[in-house]
HTML snippet that shows the backbone in 3Dmol.js (N, CA, C, O; Angstrom):
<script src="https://3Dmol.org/build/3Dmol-min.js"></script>
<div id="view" style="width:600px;height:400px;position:relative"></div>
<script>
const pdb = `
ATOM      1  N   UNK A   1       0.854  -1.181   0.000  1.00  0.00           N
ATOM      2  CA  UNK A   1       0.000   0.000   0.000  1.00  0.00           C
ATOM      3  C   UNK A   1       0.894   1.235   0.000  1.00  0.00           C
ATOM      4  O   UNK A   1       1.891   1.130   0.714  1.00  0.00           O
ATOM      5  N   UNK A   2       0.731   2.445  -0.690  1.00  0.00           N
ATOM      6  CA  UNK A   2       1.020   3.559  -0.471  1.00  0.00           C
ATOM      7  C   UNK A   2       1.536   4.184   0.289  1.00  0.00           C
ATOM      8  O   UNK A   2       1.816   3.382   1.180  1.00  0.00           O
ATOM      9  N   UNK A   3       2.065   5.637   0.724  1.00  0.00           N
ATOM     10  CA  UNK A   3       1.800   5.730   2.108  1.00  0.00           C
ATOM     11  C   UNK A   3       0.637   6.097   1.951  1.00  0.00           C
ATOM     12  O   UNK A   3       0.148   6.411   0.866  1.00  0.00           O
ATOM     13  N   UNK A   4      -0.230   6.095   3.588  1.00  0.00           N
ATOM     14  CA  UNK A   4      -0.955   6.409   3.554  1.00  0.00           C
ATOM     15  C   UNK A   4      -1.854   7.730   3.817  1.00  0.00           C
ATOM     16  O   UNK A   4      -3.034   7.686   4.165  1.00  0.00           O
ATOM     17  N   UNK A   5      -1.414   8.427   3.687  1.00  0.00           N
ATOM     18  CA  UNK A   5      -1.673  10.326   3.483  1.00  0.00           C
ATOM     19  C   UNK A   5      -2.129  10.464   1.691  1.00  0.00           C
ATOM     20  O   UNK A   5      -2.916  11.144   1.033  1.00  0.00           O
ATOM     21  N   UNK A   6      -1.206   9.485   1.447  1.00  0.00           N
ATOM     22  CA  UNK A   6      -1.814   9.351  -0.618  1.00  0.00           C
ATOM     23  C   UNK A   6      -2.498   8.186  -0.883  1.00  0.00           C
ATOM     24  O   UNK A   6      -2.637   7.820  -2.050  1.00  0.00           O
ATOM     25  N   UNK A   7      -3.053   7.401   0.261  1.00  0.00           N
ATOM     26  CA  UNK A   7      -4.139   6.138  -0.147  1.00  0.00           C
ATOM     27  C   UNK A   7      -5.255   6.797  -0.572  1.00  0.00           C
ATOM     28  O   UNK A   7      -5.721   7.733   0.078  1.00  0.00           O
ATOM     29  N   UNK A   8      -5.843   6.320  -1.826  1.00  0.00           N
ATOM     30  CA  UNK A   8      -7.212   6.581  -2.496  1.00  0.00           C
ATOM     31  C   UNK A   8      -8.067   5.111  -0.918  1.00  0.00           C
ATOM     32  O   UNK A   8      -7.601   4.121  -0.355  1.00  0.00           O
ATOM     33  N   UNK A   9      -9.419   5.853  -0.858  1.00  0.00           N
ATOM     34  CA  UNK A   9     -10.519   4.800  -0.221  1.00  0.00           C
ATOM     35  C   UNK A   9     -10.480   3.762  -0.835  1.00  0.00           C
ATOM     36  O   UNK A   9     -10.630   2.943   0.072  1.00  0.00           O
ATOM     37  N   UNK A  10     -10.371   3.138  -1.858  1.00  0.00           N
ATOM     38  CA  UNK A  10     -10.076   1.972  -2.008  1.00  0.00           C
ATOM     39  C   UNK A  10      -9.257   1.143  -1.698  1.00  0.00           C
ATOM     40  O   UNK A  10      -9.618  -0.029  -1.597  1.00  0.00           O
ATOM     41  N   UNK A  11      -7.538   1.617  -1.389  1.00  0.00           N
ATOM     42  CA  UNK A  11      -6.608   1.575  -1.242  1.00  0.00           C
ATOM     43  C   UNK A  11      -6.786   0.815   0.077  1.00  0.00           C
ATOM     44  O   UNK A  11      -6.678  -0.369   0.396  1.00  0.00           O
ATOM     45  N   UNK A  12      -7.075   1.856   0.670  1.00  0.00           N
ATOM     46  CA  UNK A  12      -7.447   1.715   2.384  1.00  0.00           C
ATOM     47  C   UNK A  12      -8.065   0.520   2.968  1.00  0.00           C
ATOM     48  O   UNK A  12      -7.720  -0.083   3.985  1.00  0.00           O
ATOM     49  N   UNK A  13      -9.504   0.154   1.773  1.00  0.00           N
ATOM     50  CA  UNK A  13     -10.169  -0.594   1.838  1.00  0.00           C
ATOM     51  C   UNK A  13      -9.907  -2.608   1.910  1.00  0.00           C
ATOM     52  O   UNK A  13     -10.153  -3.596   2.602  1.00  0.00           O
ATOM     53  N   UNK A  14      -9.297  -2.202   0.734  1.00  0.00           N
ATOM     54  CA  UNK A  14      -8.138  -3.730   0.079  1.00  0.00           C
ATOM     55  C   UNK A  14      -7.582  -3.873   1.499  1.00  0.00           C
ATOM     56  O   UNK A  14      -7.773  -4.777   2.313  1.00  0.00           O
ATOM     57  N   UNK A  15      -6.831  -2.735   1.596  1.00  0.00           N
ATOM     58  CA  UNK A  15      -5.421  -3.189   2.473  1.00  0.00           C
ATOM     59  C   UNK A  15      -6.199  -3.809   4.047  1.00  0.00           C
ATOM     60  O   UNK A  15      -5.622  -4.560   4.833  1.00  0.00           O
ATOM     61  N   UNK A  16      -7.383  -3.358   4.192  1.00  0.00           N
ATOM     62  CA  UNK A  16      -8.229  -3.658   5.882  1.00  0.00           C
ATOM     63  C   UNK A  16      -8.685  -5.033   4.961  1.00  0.00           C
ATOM     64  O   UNK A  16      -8.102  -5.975   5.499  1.00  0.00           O
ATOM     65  N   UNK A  17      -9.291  -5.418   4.079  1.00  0.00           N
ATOM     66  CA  UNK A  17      -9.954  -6.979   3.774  1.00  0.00           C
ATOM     67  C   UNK A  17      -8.777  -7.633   3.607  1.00  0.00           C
ATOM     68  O   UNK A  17      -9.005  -8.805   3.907  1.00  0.00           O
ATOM     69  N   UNK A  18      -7.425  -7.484   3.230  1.00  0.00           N
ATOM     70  CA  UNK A  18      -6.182  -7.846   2.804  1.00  0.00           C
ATOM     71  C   UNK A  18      -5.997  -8.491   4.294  1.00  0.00           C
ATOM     72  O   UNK A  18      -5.648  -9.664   4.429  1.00  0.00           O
ATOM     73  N   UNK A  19      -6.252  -7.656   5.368  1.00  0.00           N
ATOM     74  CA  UNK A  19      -5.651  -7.541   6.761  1.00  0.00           C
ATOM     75  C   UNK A  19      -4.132  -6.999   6.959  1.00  0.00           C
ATOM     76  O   UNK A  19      -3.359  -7.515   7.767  1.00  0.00           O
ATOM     77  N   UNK A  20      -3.833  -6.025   6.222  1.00  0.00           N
ATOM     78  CA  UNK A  20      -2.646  -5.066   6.035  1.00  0.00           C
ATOM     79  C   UNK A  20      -2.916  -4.124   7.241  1.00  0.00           C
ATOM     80  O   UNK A  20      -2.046  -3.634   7.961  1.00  0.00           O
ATOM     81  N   UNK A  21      -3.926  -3.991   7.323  1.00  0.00           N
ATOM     82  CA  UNK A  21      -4.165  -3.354   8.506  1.00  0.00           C
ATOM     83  C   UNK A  21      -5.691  -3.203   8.771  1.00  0.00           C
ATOM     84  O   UNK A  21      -6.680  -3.274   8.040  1.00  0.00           O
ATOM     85  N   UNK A  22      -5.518  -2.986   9.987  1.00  0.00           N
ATOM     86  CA  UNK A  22      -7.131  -2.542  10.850  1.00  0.00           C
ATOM     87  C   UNK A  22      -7.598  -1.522  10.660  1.00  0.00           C
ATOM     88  O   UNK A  22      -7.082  -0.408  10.566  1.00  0.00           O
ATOM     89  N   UNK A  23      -9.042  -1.992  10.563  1.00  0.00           N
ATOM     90  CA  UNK A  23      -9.928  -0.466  10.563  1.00  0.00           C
ATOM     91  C   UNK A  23     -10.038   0.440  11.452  1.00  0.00           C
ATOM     92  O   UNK A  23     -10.558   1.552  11.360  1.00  0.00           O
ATOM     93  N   UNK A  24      -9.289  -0.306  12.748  1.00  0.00           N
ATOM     94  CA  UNK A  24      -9.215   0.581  13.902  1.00  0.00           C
ATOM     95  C   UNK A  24      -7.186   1.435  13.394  1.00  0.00           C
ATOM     96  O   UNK A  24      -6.714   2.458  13.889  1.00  0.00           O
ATOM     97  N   UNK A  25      -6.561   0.589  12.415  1.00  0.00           N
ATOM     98  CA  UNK A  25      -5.685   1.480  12.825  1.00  0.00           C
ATOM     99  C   UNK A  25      -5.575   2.307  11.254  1.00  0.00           C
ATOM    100  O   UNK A  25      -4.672   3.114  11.032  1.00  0.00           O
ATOM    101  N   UNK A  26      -6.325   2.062  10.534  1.00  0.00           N
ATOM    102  CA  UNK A  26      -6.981   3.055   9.429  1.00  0.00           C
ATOM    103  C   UNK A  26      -7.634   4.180   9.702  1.00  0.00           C
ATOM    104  O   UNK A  26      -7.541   5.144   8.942  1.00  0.00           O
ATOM    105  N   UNK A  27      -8.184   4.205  10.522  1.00  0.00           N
ATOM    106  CA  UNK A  27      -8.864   5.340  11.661  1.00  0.00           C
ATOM    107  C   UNK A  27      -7.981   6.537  12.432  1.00  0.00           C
ATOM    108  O   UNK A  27      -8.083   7.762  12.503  1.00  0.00           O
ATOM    109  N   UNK A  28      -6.909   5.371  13.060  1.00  0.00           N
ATOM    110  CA  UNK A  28      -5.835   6.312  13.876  1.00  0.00           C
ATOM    111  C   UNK A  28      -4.710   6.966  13.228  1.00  0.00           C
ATOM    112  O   UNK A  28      -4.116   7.956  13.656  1.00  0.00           O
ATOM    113  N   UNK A  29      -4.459   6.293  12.105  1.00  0.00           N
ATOM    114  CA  UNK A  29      -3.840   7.236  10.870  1.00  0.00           C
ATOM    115  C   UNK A  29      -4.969   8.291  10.655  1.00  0.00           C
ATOM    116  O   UNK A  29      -4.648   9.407  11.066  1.00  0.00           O
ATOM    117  N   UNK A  30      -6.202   8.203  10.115  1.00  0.00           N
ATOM    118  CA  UNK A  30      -6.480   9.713   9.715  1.00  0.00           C
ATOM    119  C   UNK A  30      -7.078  10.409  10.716  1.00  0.00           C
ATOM    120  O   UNK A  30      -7.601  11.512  10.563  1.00  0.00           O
ATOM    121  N   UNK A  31      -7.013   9.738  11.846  1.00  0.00           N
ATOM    122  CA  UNK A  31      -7.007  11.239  12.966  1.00  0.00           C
ATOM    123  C   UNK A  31      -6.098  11.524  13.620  1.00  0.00           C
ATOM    124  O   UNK A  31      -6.327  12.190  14.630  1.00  0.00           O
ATOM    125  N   UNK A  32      -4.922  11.193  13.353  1.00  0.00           N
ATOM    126  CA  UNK A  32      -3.687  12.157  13.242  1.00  0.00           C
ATOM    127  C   UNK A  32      -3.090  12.217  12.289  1.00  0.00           C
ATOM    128  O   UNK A  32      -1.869  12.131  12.423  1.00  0.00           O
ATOM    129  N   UNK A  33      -3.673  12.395  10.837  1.00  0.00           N
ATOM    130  CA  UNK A  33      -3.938  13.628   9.908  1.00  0.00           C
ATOM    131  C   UNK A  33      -4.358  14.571  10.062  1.00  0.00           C
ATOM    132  O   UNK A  33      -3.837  15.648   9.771  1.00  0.00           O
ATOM    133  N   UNK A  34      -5.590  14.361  10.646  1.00  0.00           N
ATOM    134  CA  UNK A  34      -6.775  15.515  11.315  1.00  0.00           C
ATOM    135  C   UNK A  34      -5.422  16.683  12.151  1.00  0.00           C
ATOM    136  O   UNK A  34      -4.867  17.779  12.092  1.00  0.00           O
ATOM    137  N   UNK A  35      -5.511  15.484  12.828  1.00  0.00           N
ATOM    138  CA  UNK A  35      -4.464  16.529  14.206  1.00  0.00           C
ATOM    139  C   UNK A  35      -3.366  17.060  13.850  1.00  0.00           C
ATOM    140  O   UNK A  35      -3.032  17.928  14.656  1.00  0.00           O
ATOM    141  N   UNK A  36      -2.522  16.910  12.854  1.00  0.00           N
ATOM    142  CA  UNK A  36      -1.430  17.012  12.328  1.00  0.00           C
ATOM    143  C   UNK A  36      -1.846  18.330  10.901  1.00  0.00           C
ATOM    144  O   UNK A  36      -1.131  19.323  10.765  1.00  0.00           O
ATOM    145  N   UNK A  37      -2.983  18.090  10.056  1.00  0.00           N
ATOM    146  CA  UNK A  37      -3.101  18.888   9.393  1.00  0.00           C
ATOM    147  C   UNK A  37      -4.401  19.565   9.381  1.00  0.00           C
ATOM    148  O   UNK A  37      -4.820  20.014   8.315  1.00  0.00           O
ATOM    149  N   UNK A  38      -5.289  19.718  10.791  1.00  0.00           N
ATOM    150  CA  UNK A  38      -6.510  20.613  10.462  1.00  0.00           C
ATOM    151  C   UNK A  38      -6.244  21.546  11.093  1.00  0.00           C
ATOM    152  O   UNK A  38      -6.758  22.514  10.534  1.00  0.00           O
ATOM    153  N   UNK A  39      -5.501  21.969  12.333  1.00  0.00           N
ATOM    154  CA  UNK A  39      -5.230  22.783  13.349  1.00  0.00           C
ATOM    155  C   UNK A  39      -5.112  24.484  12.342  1.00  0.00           C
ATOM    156  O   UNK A  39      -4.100  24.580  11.648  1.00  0.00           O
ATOM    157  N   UNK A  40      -5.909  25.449  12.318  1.00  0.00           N
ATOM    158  CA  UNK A  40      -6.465  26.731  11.643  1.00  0.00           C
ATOM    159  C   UNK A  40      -6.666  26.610  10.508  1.00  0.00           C
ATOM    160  O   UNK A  40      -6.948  27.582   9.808  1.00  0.00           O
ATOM    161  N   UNK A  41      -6.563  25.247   9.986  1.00  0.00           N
ATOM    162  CA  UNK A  41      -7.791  25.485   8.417  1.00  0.00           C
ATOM    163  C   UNK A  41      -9.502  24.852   8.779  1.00  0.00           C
ATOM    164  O   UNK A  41     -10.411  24.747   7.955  1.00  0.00           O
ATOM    165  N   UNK A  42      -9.551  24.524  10.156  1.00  0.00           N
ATOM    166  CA  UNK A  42     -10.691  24.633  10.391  1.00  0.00           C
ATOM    167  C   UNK A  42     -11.875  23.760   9.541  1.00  0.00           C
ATOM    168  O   UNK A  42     -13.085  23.983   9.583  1.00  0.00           O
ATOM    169  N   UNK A  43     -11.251  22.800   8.831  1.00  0.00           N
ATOM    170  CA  UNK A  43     -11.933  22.263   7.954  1.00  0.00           C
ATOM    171  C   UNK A  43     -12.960  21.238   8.237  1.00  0.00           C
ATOM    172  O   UNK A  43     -13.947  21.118   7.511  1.00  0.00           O
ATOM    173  N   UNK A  44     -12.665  20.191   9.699  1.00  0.00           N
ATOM    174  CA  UNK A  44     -13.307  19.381  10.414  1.00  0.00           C
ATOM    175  C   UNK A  44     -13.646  20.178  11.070  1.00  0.00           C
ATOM    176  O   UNK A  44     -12.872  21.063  11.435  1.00  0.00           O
ATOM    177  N   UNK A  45     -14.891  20.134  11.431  1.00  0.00           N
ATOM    178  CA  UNK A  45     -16.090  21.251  12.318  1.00  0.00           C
ATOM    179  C   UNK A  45     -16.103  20.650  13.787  1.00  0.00           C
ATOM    180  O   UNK A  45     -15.701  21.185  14.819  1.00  0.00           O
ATOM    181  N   UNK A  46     -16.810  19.092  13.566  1.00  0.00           N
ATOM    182  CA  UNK A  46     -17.222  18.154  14.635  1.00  0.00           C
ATOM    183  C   UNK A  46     -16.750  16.997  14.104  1.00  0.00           C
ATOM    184  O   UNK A  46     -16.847  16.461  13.001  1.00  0.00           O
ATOM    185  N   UNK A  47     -16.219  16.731  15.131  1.00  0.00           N
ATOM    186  CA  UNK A  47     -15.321  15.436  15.355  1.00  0.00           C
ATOM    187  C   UNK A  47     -15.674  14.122  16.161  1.00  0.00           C
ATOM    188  O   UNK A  47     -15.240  13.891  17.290  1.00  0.00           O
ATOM    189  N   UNK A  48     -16.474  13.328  15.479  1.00  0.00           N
ATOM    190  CA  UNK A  48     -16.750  11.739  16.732  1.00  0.00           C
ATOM    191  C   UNK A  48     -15.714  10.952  17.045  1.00  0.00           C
ATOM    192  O   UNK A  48     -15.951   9.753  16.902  1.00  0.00           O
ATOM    193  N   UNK A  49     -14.746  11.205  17.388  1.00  0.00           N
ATOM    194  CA  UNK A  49     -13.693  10.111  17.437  1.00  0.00           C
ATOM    195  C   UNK A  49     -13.874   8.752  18.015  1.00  0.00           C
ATOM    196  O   UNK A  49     -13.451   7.678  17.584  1.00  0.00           O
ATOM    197  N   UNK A  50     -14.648   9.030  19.171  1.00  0.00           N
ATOM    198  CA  UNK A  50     -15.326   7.705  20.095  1.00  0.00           C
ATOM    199  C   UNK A  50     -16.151   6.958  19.021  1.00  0.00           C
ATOM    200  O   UNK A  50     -15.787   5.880  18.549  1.00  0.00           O
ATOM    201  N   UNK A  51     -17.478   7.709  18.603  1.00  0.00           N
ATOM    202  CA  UNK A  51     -18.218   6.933  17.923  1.00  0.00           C
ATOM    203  C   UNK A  51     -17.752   6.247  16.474  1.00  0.00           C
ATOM    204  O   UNK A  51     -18.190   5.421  15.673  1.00  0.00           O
ATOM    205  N   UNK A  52     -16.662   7.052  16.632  1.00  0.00           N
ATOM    206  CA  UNK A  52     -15.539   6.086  14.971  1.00  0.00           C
ATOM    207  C   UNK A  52     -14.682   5.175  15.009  1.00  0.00           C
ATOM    208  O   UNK A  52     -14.166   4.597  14.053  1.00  0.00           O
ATOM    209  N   UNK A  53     -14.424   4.951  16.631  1.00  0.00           N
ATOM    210  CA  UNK A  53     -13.666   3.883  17.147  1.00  0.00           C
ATOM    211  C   UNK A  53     -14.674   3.111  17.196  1.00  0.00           C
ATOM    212  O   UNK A  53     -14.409   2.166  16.453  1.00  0.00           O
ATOM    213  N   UNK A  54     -15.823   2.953  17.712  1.00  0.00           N
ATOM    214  CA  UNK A  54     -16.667   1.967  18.136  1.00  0.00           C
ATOM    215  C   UNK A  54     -16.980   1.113  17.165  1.00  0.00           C
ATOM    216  O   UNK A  54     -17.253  -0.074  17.345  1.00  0.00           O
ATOM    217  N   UNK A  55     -16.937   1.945  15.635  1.00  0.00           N
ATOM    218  CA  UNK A  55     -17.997   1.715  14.467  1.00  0.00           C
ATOM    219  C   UNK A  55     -16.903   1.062  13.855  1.00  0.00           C
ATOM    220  O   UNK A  55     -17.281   0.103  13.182  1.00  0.00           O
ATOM    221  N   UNK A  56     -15.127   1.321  13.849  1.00  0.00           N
ATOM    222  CA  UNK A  56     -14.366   0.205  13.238  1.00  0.00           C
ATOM    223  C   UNK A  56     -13.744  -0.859  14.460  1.00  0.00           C
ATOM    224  O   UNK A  56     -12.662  -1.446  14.470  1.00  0.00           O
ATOM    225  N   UNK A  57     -14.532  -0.869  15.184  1.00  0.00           N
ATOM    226  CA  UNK A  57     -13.900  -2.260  15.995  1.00  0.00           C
ATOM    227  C   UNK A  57     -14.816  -3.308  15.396  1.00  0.00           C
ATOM    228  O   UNK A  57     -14.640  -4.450  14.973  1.00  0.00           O
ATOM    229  N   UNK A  58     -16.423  -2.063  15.581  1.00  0.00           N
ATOM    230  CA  UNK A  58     -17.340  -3.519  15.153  1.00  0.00           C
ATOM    231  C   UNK A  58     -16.974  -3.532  13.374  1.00  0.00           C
ATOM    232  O   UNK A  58     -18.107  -3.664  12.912  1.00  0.00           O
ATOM    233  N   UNK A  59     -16.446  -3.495  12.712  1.00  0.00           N
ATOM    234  CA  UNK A  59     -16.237  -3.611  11.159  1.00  0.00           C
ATOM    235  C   UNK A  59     -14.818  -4.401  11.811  1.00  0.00           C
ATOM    236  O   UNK A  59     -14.974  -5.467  11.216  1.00  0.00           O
ATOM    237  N   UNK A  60     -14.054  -4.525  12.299  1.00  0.00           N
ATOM    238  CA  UNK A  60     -12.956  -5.399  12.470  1.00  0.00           C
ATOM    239  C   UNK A  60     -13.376  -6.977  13.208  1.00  0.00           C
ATOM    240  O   UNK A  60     -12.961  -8.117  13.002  1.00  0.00           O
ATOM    241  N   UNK A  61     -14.218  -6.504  13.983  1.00  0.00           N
ATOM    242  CA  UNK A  61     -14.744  -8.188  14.212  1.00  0.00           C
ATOM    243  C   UNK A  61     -15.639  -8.244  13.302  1.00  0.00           C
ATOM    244  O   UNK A  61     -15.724  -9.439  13.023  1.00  0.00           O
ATOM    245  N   UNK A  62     -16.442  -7.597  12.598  1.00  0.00           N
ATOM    246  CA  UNK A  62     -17.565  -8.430  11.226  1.00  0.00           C
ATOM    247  C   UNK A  62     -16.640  -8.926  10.390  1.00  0.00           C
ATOM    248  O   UNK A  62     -16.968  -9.972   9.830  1.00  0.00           O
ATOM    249  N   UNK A  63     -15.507  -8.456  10.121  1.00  0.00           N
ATOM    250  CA  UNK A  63     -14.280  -8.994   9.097  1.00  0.00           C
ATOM    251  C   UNK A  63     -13.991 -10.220   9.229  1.00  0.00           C
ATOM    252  O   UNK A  63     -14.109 -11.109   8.387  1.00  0.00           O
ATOM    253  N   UNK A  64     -13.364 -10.329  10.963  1.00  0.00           N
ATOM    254  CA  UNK A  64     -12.650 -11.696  11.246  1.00  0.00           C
ATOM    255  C   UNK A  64     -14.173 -12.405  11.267  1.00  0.00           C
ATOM    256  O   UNK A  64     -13.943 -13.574  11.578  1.00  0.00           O
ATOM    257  N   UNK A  65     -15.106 -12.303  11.149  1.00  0.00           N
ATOM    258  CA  UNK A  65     -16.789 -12.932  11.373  1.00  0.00           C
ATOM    259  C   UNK A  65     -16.727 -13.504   9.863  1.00  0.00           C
ATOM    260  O   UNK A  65     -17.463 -14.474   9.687  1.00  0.00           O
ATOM    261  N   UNK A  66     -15.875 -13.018   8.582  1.00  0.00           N
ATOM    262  CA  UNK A  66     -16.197 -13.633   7.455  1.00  0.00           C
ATOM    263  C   UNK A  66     -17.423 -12.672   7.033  1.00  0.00           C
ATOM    264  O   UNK A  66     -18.071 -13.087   6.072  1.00  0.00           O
ATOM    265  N   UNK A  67     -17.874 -11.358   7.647  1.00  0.00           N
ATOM    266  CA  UNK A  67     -18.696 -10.640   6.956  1.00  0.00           C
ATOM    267  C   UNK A  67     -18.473  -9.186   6.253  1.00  0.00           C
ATOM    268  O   UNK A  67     -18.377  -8.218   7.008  1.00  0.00           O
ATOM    269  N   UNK A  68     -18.412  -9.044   5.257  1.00  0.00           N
ATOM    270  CA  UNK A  68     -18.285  -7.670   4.618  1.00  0.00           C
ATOM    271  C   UNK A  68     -19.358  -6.537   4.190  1.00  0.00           C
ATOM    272  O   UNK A  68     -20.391  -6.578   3.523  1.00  0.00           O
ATOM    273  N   UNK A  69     -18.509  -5.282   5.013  1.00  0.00           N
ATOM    274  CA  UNK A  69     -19.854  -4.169   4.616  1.00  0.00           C
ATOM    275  C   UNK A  69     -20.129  -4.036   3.466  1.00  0.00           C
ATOM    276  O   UNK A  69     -21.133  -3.524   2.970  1.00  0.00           O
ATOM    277  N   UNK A  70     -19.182  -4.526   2.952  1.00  0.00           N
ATOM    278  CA  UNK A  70     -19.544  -3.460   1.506  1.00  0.00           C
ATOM    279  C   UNK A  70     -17.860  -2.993   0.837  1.00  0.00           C
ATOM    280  O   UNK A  70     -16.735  -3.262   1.260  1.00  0.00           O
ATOM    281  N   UNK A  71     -18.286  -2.258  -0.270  1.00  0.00           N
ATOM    282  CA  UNK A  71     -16.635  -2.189  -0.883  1.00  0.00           C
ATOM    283  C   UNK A  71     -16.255  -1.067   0.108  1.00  0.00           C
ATOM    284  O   UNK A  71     -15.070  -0.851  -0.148  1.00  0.00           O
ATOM    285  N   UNK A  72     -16.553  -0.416   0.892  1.00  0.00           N
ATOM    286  CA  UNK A  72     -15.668   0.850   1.018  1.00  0.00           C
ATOM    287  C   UNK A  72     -15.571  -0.055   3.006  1.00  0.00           C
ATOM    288  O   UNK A  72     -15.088   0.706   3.844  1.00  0.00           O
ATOM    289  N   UNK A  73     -15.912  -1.183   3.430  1.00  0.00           N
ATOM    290  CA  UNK A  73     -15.718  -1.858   4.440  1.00  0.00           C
ATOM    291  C   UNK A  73     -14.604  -1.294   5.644  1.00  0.00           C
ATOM    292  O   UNK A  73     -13.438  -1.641   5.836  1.00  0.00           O
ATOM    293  N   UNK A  74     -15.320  -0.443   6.252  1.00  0.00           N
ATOM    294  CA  UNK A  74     -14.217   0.205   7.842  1.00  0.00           C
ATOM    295  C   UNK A  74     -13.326   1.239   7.341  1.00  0.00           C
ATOM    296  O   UNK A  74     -12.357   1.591   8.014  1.00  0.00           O
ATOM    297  N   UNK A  75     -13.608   1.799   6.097  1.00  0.00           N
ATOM    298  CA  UNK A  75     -12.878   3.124   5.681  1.00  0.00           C
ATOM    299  C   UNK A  75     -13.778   4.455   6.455  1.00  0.00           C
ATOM    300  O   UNK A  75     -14.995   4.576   6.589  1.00  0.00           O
ATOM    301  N   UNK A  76     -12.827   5.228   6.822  1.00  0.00           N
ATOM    302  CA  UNK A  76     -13.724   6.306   7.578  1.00  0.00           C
ATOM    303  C   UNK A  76     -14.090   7.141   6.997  1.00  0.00           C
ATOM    304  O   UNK A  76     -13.064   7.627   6.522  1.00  0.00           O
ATOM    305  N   UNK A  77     -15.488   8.109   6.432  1.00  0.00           N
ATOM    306  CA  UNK A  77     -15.696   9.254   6.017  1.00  0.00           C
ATOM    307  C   UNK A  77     -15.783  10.438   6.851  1.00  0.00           C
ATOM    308  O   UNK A  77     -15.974  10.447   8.067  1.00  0.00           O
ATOM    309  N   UNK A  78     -15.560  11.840   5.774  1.00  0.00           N
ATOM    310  CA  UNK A  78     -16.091  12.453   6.535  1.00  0.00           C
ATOM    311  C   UNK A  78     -17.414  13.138   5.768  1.00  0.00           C
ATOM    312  O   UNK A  78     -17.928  12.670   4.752  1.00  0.00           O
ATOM    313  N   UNK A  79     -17.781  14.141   6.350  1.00  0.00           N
ATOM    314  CA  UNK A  79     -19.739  14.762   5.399  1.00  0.00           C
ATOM    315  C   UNK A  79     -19.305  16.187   5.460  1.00  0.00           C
ATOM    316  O   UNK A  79     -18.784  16.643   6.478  1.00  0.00           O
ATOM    317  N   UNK A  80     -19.458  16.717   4.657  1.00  0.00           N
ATOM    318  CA  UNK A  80     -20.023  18.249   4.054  1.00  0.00           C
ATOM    319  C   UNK A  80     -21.302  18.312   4.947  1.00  0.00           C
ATOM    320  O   UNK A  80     -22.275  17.558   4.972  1.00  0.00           O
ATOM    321  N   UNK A  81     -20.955  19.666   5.824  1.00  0.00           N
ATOM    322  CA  UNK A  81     -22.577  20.120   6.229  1.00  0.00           C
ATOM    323  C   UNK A  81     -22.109  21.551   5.816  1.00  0.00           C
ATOM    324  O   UNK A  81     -21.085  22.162   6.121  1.00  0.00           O
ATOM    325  N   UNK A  82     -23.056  21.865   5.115  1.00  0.00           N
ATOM    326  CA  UNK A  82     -23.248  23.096   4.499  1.00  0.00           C
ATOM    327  C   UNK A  82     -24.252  24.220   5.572  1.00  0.00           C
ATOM    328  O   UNK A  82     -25.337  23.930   6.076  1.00  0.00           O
ATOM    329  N   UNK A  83     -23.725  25.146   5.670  1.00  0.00           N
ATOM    330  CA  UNK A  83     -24.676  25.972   6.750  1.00  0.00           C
ATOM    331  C   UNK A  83     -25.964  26.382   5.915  1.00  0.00           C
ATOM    332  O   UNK A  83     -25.899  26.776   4.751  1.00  0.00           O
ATOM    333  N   UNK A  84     -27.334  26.224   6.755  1.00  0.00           N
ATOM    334  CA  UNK A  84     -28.571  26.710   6.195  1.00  0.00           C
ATOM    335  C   UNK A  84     -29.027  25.608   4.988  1.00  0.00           C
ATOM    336  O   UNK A  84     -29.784  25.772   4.032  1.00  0.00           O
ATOM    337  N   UNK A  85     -28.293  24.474   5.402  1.00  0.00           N
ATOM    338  CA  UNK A  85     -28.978  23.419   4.168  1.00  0.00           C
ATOM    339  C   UNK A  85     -28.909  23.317   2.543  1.00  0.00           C
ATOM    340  O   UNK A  85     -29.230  22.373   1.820  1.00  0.00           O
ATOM    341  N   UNK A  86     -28.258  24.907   2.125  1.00  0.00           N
ATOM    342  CA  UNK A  86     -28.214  25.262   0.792  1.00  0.00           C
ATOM    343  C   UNK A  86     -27.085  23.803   0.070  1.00  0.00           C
ATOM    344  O   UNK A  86     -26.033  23.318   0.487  1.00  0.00           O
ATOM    345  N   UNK A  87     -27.592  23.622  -0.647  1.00  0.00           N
ATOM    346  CA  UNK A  87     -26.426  22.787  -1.968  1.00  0.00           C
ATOM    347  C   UNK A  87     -25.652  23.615  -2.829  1.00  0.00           C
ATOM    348  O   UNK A  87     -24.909  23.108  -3.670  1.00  0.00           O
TER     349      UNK A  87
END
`;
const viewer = $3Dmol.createViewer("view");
viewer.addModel(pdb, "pdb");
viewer.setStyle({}, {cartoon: {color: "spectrum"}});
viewer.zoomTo();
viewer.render();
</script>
């Protein structure tokens, strides 16, 4: 894999079904990206870190379970909230 600061989500993805690594430590790489590169560009608003740990432990045991989410499986997003709802 890449490093990972230049992994495309797919990348990320392979390498967690591969078992190259965990979705829990796919996670802790990009939140210290976050921490490392959001500090006054302000770009992450709100931050769940807890509830994003929780959500790739359980995607790391559905894995070793032999079950898959889906193609983008324990990759973390983040969402556009646009103020006032406008698109």
């Amino acid at each position: 894999m890449i490093g990972f600061g230049w992994a495309s989500a797919g990348q990320i993805a392979e390498a967690i079904r591969r078992r190259e690594i965990s979705a829990f430590e796919a996670l802790d790489g990009q939140l210290d990206r976050i921490a490392q590169r959001d500090p006054g560009l302000w770009s992450v608003v709100t931050l769940d870190a807890d509830g994003a740990r929780r959500r790739t432990e359980a995607a790391d045991k559905a894995l070793a379970a032999g079950e898959v989410w889906g193609r983008l499986h324990g990759v973390g997003v983040t969402v556009e909230d646009l103020p006032g709802g406008d698109a």
